[in-house]
C-alpha positions in Angstrom: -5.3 -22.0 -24.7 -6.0 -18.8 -22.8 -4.9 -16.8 -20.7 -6.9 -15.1 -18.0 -4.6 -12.1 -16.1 -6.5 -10.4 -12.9 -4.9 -7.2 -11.7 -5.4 -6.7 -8.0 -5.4 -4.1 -6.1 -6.9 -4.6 -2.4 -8.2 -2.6 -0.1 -5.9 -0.8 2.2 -7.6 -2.3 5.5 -7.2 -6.3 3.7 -5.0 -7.6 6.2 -2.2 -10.3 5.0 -3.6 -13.5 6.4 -7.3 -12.8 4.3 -4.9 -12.0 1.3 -3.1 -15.4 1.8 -6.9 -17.0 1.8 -7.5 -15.8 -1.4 -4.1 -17.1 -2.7 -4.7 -20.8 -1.5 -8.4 -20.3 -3.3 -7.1 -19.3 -6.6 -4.2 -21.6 -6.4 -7.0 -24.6 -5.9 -8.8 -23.6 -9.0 -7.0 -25.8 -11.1 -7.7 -29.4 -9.0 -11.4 -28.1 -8.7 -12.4 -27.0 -11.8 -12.0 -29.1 -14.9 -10.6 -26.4 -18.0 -8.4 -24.7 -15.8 -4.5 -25.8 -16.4 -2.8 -23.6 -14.3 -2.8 -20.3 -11.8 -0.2 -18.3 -10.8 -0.3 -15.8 -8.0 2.2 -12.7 -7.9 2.8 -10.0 -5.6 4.5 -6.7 -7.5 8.4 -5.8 -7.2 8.5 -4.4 -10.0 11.7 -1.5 -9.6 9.7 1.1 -12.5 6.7 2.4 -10.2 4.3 2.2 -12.6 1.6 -0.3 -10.9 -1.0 2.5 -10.4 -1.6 0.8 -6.9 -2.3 -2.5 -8.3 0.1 -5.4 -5.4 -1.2 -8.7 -7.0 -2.1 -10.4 -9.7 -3.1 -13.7 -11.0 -2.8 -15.8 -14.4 -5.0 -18.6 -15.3 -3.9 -20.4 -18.1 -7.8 -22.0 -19.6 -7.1 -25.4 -21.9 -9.8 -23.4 -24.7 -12.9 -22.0 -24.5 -15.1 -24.4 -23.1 -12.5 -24.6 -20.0 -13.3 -20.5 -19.7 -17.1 -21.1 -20.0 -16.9 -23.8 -17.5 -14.9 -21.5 -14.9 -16.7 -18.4 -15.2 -20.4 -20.0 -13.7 -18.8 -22.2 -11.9 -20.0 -22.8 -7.9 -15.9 -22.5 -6.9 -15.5 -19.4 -9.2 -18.7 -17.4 -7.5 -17.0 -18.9 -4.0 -14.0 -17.4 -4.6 -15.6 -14.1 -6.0 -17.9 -14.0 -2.7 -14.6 -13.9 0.3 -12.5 -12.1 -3.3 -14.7 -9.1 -3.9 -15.1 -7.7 -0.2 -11.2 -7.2 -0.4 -11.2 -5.8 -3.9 -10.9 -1.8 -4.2 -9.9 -2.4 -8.0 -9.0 -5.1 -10.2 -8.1 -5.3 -14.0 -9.6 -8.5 -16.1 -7.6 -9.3 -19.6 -7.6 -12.6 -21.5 -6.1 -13.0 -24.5 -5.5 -16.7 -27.3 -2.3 -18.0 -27.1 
């Protein structure tokens, strides 16, 4: 498996209900796109200060490799990315093998 973490921070004008779009997209992925297994949305609390800005974030749990390859060109993918990036003032990409 992998795991696929997206760091988000939005732009400071990104008002809540185009945030919550982008939620419902990503939380989609998985019954659209065959390879993905999971996504989880999150919205910081953490108590230490230490997000540098960034409110959201996202894991994607991929079955293997091919489910990655199969996500990254795929039509929902550049979909998401094209109402996604707009918002986007930063955002951190890191996978890693479980």
């Amino acid at each position: 498996m992998i795991r696929h973490i997206l760091l988000i921070k939005f732009k400071e004008a990104s008002a809540s209900s185009d945030i919550e779009q982008i939620k419902n997209l990503f939380m989609a992925i998985p019954e659209k796109v065959e390879g993905v297994v999971s996504v989880e949305w999150g919205e910081n609390d953490s108590p230490e200060g230490k997000n540098q800005g960034y409110t959201h974030s996202v894991l994607m749990t991929f079955a293997d490799e091919a489910g990655r390859k199969n996500y990254l060109p795929h039509p929902e993918h550049e979909a998401l990315k094209q109402v996604f990036g707009p918002l986007l003032d930063d955002i951190v990409v890191f996978d890693y093998q479980v």
